[in-house]
C-alpha positions, 0 to 999 in steps of 0.5 A, spaced: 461 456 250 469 455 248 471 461 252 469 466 256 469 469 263 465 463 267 468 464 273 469 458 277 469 453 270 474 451 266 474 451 258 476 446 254 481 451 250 484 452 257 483 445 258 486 444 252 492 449 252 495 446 258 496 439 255 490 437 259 486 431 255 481 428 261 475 432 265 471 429 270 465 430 269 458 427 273 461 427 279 457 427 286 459 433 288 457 437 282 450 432 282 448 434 289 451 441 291 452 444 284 445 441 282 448 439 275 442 434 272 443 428 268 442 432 262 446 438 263 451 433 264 449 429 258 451 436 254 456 438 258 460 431 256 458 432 247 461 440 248 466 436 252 467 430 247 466 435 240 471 440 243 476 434 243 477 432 250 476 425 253 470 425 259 471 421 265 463 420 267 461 419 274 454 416 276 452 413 283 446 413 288 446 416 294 445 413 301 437 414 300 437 411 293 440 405 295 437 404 300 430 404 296 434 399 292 434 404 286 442 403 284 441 401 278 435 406 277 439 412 277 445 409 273 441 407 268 438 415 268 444 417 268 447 414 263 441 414 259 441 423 259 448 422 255 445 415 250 440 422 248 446 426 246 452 423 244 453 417 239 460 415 240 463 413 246 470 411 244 472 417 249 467 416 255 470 411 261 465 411 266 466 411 273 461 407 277 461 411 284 457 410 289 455 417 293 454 413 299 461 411 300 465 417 298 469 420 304 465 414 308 470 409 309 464 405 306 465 401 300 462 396 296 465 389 296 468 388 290 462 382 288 457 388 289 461 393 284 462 388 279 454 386 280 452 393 279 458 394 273 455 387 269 449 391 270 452 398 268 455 394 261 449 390 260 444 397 259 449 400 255 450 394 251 442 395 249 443 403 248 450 403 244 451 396 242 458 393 241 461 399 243 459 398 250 464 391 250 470 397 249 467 402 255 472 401 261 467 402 268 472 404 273 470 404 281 470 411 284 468 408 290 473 409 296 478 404 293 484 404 298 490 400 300 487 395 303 480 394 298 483 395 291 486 387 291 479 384 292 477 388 285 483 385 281 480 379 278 472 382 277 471 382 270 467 388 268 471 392 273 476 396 269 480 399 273 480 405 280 478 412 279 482 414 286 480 420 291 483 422 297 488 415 297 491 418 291 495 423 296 496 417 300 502 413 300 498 406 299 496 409 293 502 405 290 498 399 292 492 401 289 496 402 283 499 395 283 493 391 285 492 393 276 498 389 275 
């Protein structure tokens, strides 16, 4: 729905109204403590999409899941309930985070991050086709000041979807490490 009384949810109206062009949608919080599957968020970005917002997407694995060697398993899930739904991806950036290191201090090396981004554009590329060459891949992974410059030069890493160092001033640093 466009509206409504969803305590708790925003709308893409209200959303909207306050000028606001981008929803987050997939990420590990609403995955795993909400319980939102790979295809409620695969609707949840078509409403989105046709309610005229841009969708961050967020995919990931766990710690567990990693550990099984299931990184791009999961991925591939995850981006494939929204293949199902949706058709144009001009307004999806995705963003690779893996669930492991949100809030960890962990972090990929830039050289894994890339590896699994060339993946996460491959897949697509064989899903979407061309499209998939313009679809920015960011890495939500806990970049911070000190990592952010290992990623500069990685060619299917597109860019930071920034946590918790965004109210940090090396924030700055993050963002000149894209200059």
């Amino acid at each position: 729905m466009s509206n409504g009384a969803y305590t708790g949810e925003i709308s893409p109206e209200s959303l909207k109204d306050i000028n606001v062009p981008w929803v987050i949608l997939g990420h590990s919080e609403r995955r795993t403590i909400i319980k939102e599957s790979d295809e409620f968020i695969a609707n949840k970005t078509k409403f989105a999409l046709d309610s005229g917002l841009k969708v961050i997407l967020c995919i990931g694995e766990t710690y567990e899941e990693k550990q099984a060697g299931e990184t791009l398993n999961v991925c591939k899930r995850q981006l494939q309930a929204v293949v199902d739904v949706v058709e144009d991806w001009t307004n999806i950036v995705v963003a690779y985070e893996p669930v492991w290191a949100i809030g960890t201090g962990l972090a990929a090396t830039a050289e894994d991050a890339q590896n699994i981004h060339k993946n996460i554009r491959d897949f697509l590329s064989t899903v979407i086709g061309e499209q998939a060459n313009s679809v920015r891949i960011l890495y939500g992974g806990s970049a911070n000041g000190k990592n952010c410059g290992d990623f500069k030069d990685k060619p299917d890493v597109d860019g930071f979807l920034v946590g918790g160092a965004s109210l940090k001033p090396e924030f700055v640093d993050i963002i000149k490490s894209r200059q």
